[in-house]
Structures are given as C-alpha cells and as structure tokens.
N, C-alpha and C positions, 0 to 999 in steps of 0.2 A: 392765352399766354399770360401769367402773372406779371406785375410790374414788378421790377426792383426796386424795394422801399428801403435800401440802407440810407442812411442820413447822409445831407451834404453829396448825394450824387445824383445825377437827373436820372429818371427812368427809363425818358423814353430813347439815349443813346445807346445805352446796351440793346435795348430793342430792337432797334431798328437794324444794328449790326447785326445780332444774332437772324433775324430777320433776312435782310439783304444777305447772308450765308446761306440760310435757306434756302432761299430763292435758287440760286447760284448751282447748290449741291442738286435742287432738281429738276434743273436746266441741266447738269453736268450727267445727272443719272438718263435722261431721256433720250440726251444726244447720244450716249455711251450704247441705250438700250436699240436705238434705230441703231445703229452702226452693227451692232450683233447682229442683228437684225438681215440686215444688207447683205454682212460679212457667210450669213447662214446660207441666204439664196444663193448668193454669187458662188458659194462653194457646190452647192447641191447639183449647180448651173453646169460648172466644171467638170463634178462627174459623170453627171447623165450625159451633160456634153452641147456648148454655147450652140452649134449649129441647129439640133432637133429641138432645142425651146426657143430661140428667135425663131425657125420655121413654124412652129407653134403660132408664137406670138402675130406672126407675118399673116397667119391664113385669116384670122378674123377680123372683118372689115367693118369701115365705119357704119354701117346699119348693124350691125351685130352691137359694137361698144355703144352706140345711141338708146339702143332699148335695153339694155343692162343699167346705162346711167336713168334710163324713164322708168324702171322697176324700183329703180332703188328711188326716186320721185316718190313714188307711190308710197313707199315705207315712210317714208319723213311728211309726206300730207297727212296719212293717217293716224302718224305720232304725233305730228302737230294738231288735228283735231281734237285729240284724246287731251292734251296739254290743255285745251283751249276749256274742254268740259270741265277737268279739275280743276281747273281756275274758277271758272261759275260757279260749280259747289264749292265752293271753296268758299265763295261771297266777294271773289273780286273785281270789282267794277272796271274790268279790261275789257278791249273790244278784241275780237278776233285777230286781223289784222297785227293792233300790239301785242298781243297773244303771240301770234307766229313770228314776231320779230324777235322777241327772246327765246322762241324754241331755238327757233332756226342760230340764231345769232351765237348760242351757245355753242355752238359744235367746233368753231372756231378752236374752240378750249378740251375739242374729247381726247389731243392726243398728251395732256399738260397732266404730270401729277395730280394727286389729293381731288379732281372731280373739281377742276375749276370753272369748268361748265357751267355745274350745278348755280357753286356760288355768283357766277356772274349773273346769270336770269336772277336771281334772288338779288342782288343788288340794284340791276334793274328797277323789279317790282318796290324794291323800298323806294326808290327814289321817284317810281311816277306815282304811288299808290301811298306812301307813307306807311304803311304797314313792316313791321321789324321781318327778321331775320326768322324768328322764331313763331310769329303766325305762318309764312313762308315755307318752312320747312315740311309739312305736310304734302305739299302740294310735289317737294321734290321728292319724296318719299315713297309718297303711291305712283310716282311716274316710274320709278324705279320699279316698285313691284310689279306692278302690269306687265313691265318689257317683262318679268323672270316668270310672270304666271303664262303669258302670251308663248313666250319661248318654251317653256314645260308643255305645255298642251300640244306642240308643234311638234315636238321631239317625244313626246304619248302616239301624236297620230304617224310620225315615220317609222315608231317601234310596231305599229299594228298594222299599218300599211306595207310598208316595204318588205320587198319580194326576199331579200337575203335574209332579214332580222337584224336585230341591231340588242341584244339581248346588253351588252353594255352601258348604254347609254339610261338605262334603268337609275342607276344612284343618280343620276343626274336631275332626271325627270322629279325623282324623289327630293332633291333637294332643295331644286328649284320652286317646284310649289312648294315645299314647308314653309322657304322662306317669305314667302309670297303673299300664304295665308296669315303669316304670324304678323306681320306689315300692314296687311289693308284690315286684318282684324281687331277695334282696339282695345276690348279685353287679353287679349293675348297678347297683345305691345306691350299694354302694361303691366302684366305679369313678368314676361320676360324683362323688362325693365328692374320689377323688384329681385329676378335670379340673376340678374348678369350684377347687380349694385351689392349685391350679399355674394356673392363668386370671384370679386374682385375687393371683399373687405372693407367696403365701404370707402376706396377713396376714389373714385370719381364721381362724387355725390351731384355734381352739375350737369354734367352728361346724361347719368341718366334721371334727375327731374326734368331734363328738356325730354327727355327720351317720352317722359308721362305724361307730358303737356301734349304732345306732340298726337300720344297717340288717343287723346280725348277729342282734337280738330281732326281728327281721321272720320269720328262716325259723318264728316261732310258727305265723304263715299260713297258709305257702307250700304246705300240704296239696288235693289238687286235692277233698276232699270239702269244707273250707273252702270255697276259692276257688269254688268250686260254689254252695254254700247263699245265702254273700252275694252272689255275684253276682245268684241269685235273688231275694232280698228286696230286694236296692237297683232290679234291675228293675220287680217289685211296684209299688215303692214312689214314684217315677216314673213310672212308667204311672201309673198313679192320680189324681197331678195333672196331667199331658200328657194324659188322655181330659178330665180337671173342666174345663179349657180350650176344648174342644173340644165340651161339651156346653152351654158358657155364650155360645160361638159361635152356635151352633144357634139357643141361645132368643133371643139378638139379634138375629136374621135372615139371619146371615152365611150364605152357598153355598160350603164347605169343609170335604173331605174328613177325616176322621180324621185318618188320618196325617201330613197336611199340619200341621193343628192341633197334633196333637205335638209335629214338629218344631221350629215356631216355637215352642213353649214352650220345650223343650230348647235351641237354638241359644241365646234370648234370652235365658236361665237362665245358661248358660256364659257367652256374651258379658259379661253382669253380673259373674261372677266373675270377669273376665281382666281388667276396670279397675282391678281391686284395692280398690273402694268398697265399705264395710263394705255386705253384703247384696246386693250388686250394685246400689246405688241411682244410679237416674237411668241406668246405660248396659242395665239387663234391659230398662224401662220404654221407652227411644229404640229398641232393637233389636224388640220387639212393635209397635211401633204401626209401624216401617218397615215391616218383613214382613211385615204383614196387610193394607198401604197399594198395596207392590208385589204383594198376592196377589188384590191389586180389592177389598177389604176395604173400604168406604166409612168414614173416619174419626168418623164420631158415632155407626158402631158397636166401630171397632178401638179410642177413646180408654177409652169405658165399659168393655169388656173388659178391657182392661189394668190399668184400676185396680181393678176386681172381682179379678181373680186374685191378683193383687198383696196383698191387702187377706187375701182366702183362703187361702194360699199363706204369704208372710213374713210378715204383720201378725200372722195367726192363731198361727204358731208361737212367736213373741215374747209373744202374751197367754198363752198354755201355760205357755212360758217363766216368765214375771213372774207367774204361779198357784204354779209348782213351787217357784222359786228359795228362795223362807222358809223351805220346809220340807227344801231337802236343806239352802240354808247351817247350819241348826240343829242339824240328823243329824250332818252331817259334824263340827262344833264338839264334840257329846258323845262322839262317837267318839275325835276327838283329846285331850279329855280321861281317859278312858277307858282310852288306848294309853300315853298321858302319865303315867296315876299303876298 
C-alpha cells in the first residue's frame, strides 16, 4: 500500500484508517458469508425436513466422529511433514517441532480473508529466523502447489477408478496440475511472470519482480526426490479425508463406491478454493450436496454429510489452529526478542 506523501499531512493516519476499514469490511464479508452459509443449510434442512437429518445426524456415534477427526490427523501430520521438508530445502534453520507449530498454528486463520494463514507462518519465520517476507514466500508457494498437484492426481485416480465416471471433473484435474506445474516449475514462474507483467501493461511492476525472485528460490524444490516425498505426503494426506467422507457416507446409508466418494470430496474441496472464499465457504458445501444429489444421494443424507465433514475437515483444523496459535505467537515474540538484542 503506498504512503500518502502530500505535504504537511502524516501518512501513516490515513493509513491506518483506510486499513482499520479494511479490516472491518472483511470481518463484515465473512460474518455475512457464514450466515449465507448457515441460512443455505438450514433452508435445505427445511425442505428435506429437520426430523430425517437430526435422525441422520443422531445415528453416527462417537466412534464413528473419532476416526473421522483421526483421518483428518492424518492429513495435517502429512502436511505438516511436507511443510517441514520445504522448509529444509528451503535452508531454514527450523526444527521440526517449530516447523509444526506454524503449520499447524496457521489454520487458526484458514477461514479469514486474503490467506492470513499463509502471512502469519511467514511472520513467524521472520521473527524466529530473520529472514523477510520475500525469501519466505517460496516456501508458501510450493505448499500451495503440492495441495493442487496432490488434489489433481486424486481427482485423475477417482476419474479412473470410480465405478460411475466422473467425466466432469476432467477440467479440473486439468487445471489443477497446470497450475501446479507452472508454480513448482521455475522457468515457467518466470515466464509467466514476464506474460502476466506485459498483460497487465506494465503497472504492477512489483508483484511481479517478487513474482521472479520468487520463482529462482523455487529451484530449492525442484529435486525429483523432493518433488517425490511431498508428492507422497500431500497424497496420504488427502486420501485420508477423501476415504473419512466416504466412510461417513456408508454409515448414513448412502450406496456409493469409494472412489466416487473421493472424488466428490476433492472436486468440492477445489471448487471451494476456486471462488476465492476464505476456506471455500459456501461454494465446497453447494458443490457436495449437488454431487451427492446428482449421484442419487437422497438429500437428508447428502445435507448431514456435508456438514459432518465440513465440521471434521476445516472446523477441526481451525480449533488446532486456535489451540496452537498462543503458543507459536509467544515463541516467535521471544525469539524476536532474542535475535533483536
């Protein structure tokens, strides 16, 4: 954000105004967007009818919700692993341990506009590690692509596994590795860097030189025993909650094959992130309950599933989140102090 340099007035008041408005308007969009949110199920609830989805919700007992929340474990140890390796490549002098305190501590932030996740680990890292924003950003970058190449491959093997077809989900699969490849690859970052900076006429000249910077601390990666390992863990780690979906199917009474299950987890997953709504809220939740609708899903089981998973799935990682969050922001504060004196 530019400073205001007119003469005789301070910069950093309008600032922080316009700022503090910010803040406010995406506090006011998210509360607006859970409300839609809420306002969608509860209507859905209505018409299929509150008795057959509380009966739903009634039959699956607490061994059932315990190893849905231990699946979804599974997916956030393996991300957290994968975090921990690009950090190493990376050359960052973190242990494990503090590694997984800013995975984990992040999620606190996945359901907050603009990916304040991302920026709070990277604030972190500046402060125990001293490293900026911008050696930093790599690291957030390829965590990013992995989930979208992990998730594409996922949503390849439920198009070629599963018993119905899923002949849809094709542009998806498609787009998700393009983006995937062009990200962990860094001639193609910076390529793309000089087409997106000449397609936009030259004025975000900033953006993308970090964009080029960015993608030269990528070849940390580009190792195919890397690009191996995480590819492995980010699969793990997905599988895990694309079966917990699929076993929550079952005990609602749905007739629907594994792989099928998957894929609508994955497809609805992605679809959520391509609206750009903090956590994919409201477009993950409208793309499950269609897909399960078109898949003969009867909706007073498709509604309670969806919000089960949902609930298991992002709600769970957000109370992780908001367990961890005190204890890294504290770490990271003494460390700054520490590096500071």
């Amino acid at each position: 954000m530019a400073l205001n340099t007119t003469p005789h007035t301070s910069p950093r008041v309008p600032n922080a105004a316009a700022e503090t408005s910010r803040r406010w308007r995406d506090w006011a969009l998210l509360g607006g967007l859970l409300l839609l949110v809420a306002l969608g199920l509860a209507g859905l609830a209505a018409a299929t009818g509150w008795a057959e989805t509380w009966e739903a919700l009634m039959s699956l007992t607490g061994a059932n919700l315990a190893l849905l929340l231990l699946l979804s474990l599974v997916n956030y140890a393996a991300r957290c692993l994968r975090w921990h390796l690009f950090a190493t490549r990376l050359g960052l002098a973190t242990a494990l341990l503090q590694n997984s305190r800013h995975f984990l501590g992040g999620f606190a932030m996945s359901v907050t506009p603009g990916r304040v996740g991302e920026l709070i680990r990277m604030r972190w890292l500046r402060r125990e590690t001293g490293w900026s924003f911008e050696r930093t950003a790599p690291l957030v970058l390829v965590d990013r692509a992995a989930d979208l190449a992990a998730m594409a491959l996922l949503l390849a093997l439920a198009l070629a596994l599963s018993t119905t077809g899923m002949t849809g989900g094709v542009p998806v699969v498609i787009a998700a590795l393009g983006a995937a490849i062009v990200v962990t690859r860094p001639p193609l970052l910076y390529r793309a860097a000089g087409i997106g900076h000449a397609l936009t006429a030259r004025r975000l000249p900033r953006h993308f030189a970090r964009m080029r910077r960015a993608s030269q601390s990528l070849r940390a990666f580009s190792s195919p025993e890397t690009l191996i390992l995480a590819g492995v863990l980010g699969l793990l780690g997905w599988l895990a909650e694309g079966y917990a979906f699929h076993l929550l199917l079952v005990w609602l009474g749905a007739e629907i094959d594994m792989w099928r299950a998957i894929g609508i987890f994955v497809f609805a997953t992605l679809a959520g992130g391509l609206t750009g709504a903090p956590g994919g809220l409201g477009g993950a939740e409208a793309a499950m309950v269609a897909l399960l609708a078109l898949d003969g899903v009867p909706l007073e089981t498709a509604l309670p599933a969806t919000l089960v998973i949902r609930v298991t799935t992002l709600w769970f990682a957000v109370l992780i989140g908001l367990l961890v969050f005190p204890a890294a922001e504290h770490r990271s504060r003494i460390a700054q102090n520490a590096l500071e004196n």
